[in-house]
N, C-alpha and C positions, 0 to 999 in steps of 0.2 A: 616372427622377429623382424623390428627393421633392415633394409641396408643399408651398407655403411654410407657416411655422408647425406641422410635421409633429414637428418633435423638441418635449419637453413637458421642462417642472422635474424636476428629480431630488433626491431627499431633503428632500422640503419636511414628510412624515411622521415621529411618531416610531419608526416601524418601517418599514421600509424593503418595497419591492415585490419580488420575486425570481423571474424564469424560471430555474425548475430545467429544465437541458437534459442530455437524455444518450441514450448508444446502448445501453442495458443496461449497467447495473453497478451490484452491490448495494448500494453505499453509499448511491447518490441518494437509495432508499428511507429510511434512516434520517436523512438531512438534510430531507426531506419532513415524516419524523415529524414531528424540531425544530422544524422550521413553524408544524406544526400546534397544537405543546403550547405555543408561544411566542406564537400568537395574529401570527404575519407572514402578511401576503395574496401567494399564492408561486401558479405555474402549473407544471407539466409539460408541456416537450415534449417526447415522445420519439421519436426515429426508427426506433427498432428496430435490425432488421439489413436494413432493406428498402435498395434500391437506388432513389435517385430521382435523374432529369433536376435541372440546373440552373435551369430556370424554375419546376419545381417547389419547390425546396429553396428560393429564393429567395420565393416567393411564402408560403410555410407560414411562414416565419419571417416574413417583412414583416408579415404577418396578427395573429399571436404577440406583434410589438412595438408594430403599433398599436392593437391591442384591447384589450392587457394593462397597456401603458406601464408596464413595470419600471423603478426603481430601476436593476438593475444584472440580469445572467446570470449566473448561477453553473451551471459544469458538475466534473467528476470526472475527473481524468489526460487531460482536454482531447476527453473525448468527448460527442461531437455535432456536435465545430468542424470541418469540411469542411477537408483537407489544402494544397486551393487556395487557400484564404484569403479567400473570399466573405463568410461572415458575419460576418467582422474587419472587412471592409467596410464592410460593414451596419450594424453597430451605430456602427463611427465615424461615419456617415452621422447615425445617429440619436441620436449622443453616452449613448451607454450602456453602460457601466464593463463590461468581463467580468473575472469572479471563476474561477480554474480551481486545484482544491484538487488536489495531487499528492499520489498514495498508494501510487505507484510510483515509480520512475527515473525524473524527467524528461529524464535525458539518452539515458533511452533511449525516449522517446517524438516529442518535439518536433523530433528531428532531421527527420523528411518533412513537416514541416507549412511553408506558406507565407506572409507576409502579416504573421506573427508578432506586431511589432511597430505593428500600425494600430491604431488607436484608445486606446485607455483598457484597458487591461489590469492588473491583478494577479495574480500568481503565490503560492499558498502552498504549500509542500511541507512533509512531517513529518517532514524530515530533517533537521536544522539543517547537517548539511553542504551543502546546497546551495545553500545561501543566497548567498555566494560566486561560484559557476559561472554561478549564472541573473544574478547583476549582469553579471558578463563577458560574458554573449550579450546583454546588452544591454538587459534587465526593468528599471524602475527601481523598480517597486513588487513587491517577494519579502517576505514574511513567514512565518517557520516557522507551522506549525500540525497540533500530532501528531495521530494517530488518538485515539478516543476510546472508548467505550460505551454501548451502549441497553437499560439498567434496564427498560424495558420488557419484553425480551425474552429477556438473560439475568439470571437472576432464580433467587434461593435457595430450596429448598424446591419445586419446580415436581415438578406429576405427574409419570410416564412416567419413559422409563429402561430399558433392557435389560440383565438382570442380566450376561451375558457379557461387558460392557465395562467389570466391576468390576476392578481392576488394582491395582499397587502404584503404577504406577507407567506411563505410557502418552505417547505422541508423536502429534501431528497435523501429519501435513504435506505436501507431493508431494516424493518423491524427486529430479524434475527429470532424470531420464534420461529421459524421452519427450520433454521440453521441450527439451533438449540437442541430442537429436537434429533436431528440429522446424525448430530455428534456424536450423543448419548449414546444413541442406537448401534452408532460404529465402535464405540469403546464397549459393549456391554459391561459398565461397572457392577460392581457387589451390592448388594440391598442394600448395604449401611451408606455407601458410595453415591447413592441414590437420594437413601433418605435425606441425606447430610450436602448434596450437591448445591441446592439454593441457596441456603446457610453461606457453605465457602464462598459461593458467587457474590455475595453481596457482601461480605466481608473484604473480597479480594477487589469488591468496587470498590472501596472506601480507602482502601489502604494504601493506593501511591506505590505501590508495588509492581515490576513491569512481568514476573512470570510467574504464571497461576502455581504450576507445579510442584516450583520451588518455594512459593507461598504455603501451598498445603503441605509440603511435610515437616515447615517450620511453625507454622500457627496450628495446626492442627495434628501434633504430633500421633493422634491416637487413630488417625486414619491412614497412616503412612504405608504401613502394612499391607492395605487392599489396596491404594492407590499405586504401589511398586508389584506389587502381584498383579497388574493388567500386563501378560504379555501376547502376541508381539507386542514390541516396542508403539507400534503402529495404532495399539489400543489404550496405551497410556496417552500419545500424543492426542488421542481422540476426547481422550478426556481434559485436557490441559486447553483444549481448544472448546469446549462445552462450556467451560466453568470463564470463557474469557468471554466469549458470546453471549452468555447467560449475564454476566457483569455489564457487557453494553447492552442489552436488550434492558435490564433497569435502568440505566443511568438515563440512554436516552427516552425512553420514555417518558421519567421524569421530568426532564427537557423539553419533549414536544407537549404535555400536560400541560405547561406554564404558556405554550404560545396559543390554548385554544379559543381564549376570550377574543385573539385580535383576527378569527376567520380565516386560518391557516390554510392551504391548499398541501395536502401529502401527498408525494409520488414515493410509491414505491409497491414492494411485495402486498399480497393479500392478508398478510401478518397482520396490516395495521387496521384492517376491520374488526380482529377478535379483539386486538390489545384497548382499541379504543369506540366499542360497543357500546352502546346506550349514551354516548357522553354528543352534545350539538355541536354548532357549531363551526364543523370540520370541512372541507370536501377532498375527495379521494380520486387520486389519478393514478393506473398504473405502471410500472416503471416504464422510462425514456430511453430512448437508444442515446447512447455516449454521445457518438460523434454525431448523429444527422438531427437531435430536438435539442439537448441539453443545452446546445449554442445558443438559440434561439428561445429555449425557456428561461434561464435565468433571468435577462432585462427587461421581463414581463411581472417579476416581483419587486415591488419595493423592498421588501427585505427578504433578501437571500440565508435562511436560519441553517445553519452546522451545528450538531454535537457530533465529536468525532468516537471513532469505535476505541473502547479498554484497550486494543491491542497498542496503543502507541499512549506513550504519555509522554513522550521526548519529541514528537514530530506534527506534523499541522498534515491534513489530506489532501487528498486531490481538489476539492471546493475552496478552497483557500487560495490558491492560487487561478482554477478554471473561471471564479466567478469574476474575481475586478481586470480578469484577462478580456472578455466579453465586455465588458463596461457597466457591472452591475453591481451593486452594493450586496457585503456580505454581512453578517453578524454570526461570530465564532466563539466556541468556547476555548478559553485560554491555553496553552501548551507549552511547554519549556521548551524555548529557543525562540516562540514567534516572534519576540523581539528581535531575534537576529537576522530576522526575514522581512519586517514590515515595522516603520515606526508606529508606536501605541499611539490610538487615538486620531493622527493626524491621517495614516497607510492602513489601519485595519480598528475596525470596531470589535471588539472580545467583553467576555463576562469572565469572570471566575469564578461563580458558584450558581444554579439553576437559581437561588432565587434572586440574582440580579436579572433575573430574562425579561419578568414582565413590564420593570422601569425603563430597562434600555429599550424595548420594541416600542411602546410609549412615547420614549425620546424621541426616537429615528423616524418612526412613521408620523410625529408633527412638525420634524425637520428633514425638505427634500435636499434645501442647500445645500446641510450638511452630509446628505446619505451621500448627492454627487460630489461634495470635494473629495472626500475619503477614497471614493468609487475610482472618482479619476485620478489619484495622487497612488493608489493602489495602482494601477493598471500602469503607471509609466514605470514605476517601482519593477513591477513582474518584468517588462520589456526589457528593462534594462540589464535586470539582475536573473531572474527566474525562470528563463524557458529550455526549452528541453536541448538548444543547442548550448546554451549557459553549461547546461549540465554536462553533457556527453565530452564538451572542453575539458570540464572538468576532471572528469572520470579519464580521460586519454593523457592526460599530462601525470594525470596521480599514474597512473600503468609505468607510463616508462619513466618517474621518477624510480619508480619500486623495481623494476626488471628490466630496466634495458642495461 
């Protein structure tokens, strides 16, 4: 049990105190940076991918909030939060707001986790469709908050570069047949669950719908039965994340199928050898590291091509803003809000249906004028509005409007 006088003021500074908590994942680093360039007194804890006892876990954090006395916790798609719901605990204990930025599905995260609702919690997700769903489970405090960019790192003009990755025209991204398969394996569904899995998948691409599961046992009532009979919980969530992966593993396909006449250059997983076998064409590079190539590959294509993954239909990705951050021309497919993020046409090139891809790549690749105004009218846009100290501004003023 605490002792008495153990919890302290919260927000009584004009910059707030911040344990960055997480298990590995790249973003933490770049909200760290914002930290650091915004002058916030912020700690790391990380746990890695190490395995530890309960007395343990409990004591490294107890330690963490009383040496540090944050503000609040801010972690990344809710990692470092123990499944059991311990340090929901904790920090209600010690009256300390958790911040947890989603930059994935949280409906396909938060489903095994416990406790959820204890304490002082905010949710932000960069989908503004989900803003919605997470009130329904019961968050009271949801605020969108998209992805953003780190000017520090992609950046115009930068050394390096491998002349091979020069292109007309080139795609980043995992195929998701390994992932596809991954899922399935981890939920083992029903034979019928199985038979019937592609089917959902492409139905649930079609549909504008932002969560497979609650898709399947509305649209396909006669499967609902073996899909709520996957328990743990942990093996229904496996499936909910199959049937969403298996949705962008068509869509974009269909997507990069329509760039292959213009000599594409693919970086990604070994997926895209099987998916795109016997077809010309193409050439295949595999994946880049984030931070030390991607800088320096994007302004090596003339056209920078996105389709973004099923899981978001409300939000734009990380290419959206990493690429005219760099100074590189992008072409995206459409998404609810990017208007709120870039003017159409003038700050971002977009399709809205795969078969506008092969007119626009057409367009763009016989006009450079126009690839660099957009490029460049993009990239003052992001500086201005969109990087990741934009963001963390953000994120700290929503905190102590909500809890201080």
């Amino acid at each position: 049990m605490q002792s008495p006088g153990a919890k302290w003021p919260k927000f009584r500074s004009a910059k707030p105190r911040i344990l960055l908590l997480t298990s590995q994942y790249f973003l933490i680093g770049e909200l760290k940076a914002a930290c650091e360039r915004l002058g916030v007194e912020h700690r790391l804890l990380d746990f890695g991918t190490r395995e530890m006892d309960l007395d343990a876990f409990v004591s490294w954090v107890m330690s963490a909030l009383t040496s540090f006395r944050p503000d609040f916790v801010l972690t990344v798609n809710h990692l470092g939060v123990d499944h059991e719901g311990v340090l929901a605990a904790l920090l209600e204990q010690f009256d300390v707001p958790l911040a947890s930025w989603f930059v994935d599905n949280p409906h396909l995260i938060l489903g095994t986790y416990h406790n959820l609702d204890a304490g002082r919690t905010a949710l932000f997700t960069w989908d503004v469709d989900n803003l919605e769903s997470l009130r329904t489970m019961g968050f009271r405090n949801v605020f969108h908050l998209p992805l953003g960019a780190d000017p520090t790192r992609f950046a115009p003009h930068r050394d390096g570069g491998d002349a091979s990755w020069r292109a007309p025209i080139s795609f980043v991204g995992n195929s998701m047949l390994t992932k596809t398969v991954k899922r399935l394996e981890a939920a083992r569904p029903s034979p019928r669950l199985v038979e019937s899995g592609l089917m959902v998948a492409k139905a649930f691409a079609d549909s504008g719908e932002p969560c497979s599961g609650r898709f399947l046992t509305r649209r396909f009532p006669e499967l609902r039965r073996d899909f709520e009979a996957l328990e743990p919980p942990a093996r229904r969530q496996a499936f909910e994340t199959f049937l969403t992966w298996q949705a962008t593993l068509m869509y974009r396909l269909d997507c990069v199928l329509r760039i292959l006449d213009f000599g594409p250059l693919i970086v990604g997983d070994e997926g895209w050898k099987e998916l795109l076998k016997g077809r010309p064409g193409w050439r295949y590079r595999p994946e880049l590291s984030y931070y030390d190539e991607l800088p320096d590959f994007y302004p090596l294509s003339d056209i920078n091509f996105n389709c973004t993954s099923r899981q978001m239909l409300g939000a734009v990705n990380q290419r959206v803003f990493d690429v005219p951050c760099c100074g590189a021309f992008l072409l995206t497919d459409y998404r609810r809000g990017l208007e709120d993020l870039f003017e159409p046409g003038s700050e971002v090139a977009y399709y809205s249906h795969p078969d506008e891809i092969p007119g626009l790549v057409e367009l763009y690749l016989e006009n450079p004028e126009k690839r660099r105004a957009v490029a460049d009218a993009a990239r003052r846009r992001v500086l201005a509005e969109h990087t990741y100290d934009h963001r963390m501004t953000t994120l700290m003023e929503a905190m102590r409007q909500t809890f201080a």
